[in-house]
C-alpha positions as CSV (number, residue, x, y, z in Angstrom):
1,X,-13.0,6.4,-11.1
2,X,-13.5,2.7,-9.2
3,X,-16.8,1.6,-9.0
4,X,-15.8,1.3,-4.9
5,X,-14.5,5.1,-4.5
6,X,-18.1,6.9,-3.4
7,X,-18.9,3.7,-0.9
8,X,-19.7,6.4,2.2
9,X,-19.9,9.6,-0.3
10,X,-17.6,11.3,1.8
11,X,-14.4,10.8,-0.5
12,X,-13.1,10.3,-4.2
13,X,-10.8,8.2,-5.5
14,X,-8.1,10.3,-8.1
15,X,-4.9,9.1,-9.4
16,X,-2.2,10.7,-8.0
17,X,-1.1,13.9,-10.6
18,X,2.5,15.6,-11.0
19,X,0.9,18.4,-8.5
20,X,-0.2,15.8,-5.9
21,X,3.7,14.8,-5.2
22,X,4.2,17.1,-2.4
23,X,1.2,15.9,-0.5
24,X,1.8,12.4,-1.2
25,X,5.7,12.9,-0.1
26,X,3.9,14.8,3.1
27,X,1.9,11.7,4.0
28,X,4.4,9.6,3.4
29,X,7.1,10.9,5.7
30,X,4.6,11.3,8.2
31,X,3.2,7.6,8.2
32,X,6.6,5.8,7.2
33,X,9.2,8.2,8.5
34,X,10.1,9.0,4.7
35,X,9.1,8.9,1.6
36,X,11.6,6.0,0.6
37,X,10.3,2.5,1.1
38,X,11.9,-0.7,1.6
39,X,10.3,-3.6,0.1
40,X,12.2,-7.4,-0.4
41,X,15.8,-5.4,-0.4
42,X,14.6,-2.5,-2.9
43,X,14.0,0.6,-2.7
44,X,11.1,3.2,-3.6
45,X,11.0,6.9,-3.5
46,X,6.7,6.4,-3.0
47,X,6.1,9.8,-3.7
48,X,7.4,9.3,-7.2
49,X,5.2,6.2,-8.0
50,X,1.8,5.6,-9.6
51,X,-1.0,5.8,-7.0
52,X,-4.2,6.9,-6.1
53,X,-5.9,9.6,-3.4
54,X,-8.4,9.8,-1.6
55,X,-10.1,13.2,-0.9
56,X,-12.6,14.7,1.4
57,X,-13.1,18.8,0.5
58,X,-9.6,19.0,-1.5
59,X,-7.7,17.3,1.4
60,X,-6.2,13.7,1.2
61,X,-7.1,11.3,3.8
62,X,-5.8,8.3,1.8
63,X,-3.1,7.2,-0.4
64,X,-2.0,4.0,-2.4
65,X,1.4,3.7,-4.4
66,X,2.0,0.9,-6.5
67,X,4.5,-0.5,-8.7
68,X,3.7,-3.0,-11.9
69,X,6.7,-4.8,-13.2
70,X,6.8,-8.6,-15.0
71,X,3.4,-8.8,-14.9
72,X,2.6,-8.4,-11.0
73,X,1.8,-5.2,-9.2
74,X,3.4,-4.1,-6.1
75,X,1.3,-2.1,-3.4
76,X,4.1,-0.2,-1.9
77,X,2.3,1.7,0.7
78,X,-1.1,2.1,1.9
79,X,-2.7,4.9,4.2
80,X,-6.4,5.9,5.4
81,X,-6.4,9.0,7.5
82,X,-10.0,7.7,8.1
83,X,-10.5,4.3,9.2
84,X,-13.6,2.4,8.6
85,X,-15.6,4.2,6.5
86,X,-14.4,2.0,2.9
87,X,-11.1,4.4,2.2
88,X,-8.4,1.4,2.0
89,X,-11.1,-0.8,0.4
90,X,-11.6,1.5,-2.7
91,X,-7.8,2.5,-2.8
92,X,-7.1,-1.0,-3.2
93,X,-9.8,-1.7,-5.4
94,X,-8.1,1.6,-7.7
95,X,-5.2,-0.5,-8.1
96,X,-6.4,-4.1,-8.3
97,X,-8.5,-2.6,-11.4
98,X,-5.2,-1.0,-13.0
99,X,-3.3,-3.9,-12.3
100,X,-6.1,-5.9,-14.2
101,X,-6.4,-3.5,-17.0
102,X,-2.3,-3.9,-17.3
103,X,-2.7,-7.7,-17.5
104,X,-1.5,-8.6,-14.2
105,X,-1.7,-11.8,-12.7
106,X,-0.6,-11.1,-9.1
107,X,-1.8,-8.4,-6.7
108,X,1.0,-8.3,-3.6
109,X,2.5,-6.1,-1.0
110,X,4.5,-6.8,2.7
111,X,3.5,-5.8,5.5
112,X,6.0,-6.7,9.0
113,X,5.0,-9.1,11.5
114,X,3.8,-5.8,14.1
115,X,1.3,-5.0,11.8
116,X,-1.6,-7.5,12.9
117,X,-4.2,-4.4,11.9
118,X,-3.2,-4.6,8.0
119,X,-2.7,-8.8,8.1
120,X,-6.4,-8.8,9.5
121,X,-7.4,-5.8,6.7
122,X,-5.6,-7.5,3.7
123,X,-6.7,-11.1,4.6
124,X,-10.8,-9.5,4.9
125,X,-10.0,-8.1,1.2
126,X,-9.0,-11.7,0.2
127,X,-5.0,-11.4,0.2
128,X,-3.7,-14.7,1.4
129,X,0.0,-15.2,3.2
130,X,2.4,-16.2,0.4
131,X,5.6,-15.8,2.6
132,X,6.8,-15.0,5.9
133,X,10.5,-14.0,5.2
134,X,11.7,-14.1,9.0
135,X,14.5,-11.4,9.8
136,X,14.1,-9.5,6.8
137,X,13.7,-6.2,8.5
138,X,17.4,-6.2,9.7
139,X,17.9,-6.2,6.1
140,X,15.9,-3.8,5.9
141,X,17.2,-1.5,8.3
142,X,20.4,-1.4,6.3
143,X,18.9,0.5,3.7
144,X,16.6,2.6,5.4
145,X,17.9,3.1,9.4
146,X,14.7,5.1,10.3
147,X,12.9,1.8,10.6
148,X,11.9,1.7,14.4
149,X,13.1,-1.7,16.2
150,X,9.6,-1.6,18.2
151,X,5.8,-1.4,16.1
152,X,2.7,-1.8,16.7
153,X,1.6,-2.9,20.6
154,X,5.5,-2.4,21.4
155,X,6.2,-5.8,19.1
156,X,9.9,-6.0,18.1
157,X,9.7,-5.7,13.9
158,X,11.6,-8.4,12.4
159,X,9.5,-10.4,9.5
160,X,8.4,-9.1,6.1
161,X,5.0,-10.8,5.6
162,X,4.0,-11.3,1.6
163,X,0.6,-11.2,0.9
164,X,-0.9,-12.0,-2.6
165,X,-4.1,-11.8,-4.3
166,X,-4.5,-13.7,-7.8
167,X,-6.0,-11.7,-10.3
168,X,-8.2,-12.1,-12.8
169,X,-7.0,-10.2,-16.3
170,X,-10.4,-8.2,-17.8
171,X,-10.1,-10.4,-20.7
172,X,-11.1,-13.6,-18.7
């Protein structure tokens, strides 16, 4: 467990199990429209990735998939059914830790240009702007048509945003 995942003592911090899938696929397709994700042209089914909960009485009010390959870790989605009370903050935590322990060097996701709430959330957590890839959404779109042409605050989504955070291996 992170040292981050009691901060309000209202949740825990688990890694997703086999039996967890279903609820995972249930978030999922409720906060992105599907449990498949697009991300710089590829693909994830997110239910079936590594990730972490969070849970309040046996329900999940967060979740956090990730993806580690060449030595950088992907966070693929990120959800709080609970804002402000330290739930993204520990999920991320969870997988800055494992990306660490795996010897990663990079922390990253994308967010879209709509999503001003996660570019201000990421950016607090010490994520900086790598890349704005403008248009990439159309791109996008091709692979997963359920992406809505109109976000957050009724902004058009057209930009993947790539935010990184250099990590520090525990061996440093």
């Amino acid at each position: 467990m992170c040292p981050m995942s009691k901060i309000n003592r209202t949740f825990e911090i688990k890694p997703v199990a086999a039996d967890d899938r279903e609820r995972a696929r249930i978030i999922l397709t409720e906060e992105w429209g599907s449990a498949r994700v697009v991300s710089r042209g590829k693909i994830y089914q997110a239910d079936m990735l590594p990730g972490f909960m969070a849970m309040t009485d046996n329900v999940p009010v967060g979740l956090v998939t990730f993806n580690i390959e060449a030595g950088s870790c992907e966070i693929v989605t990120l959800n709080s059914r609970r804002e402000r009370i330290g739930i993204g903050a520990a999920l991320i935590e969870a997988v800055r830790r494992t990306a660490s322990e795996a010897g990663c060097r990079r922390l990253w996701l994308i967010t879209t240009n709509d999503n001003t709430h996660a570019l201000r959330f990421y950016q607090r957590f010490g994520f900086v702007i790598k890349a704005v890839h403008a248009n990439a959404v159309a791109e996008s779109r091709k692979l997963k048509p359920e992406i809505p042409i109109l976000g957050y605050d009724n902004i058009p989504i057209r930009d993947e945003i790539e935010l990184e955070l250099i990590l520090q291996t525990l061996a440093e």
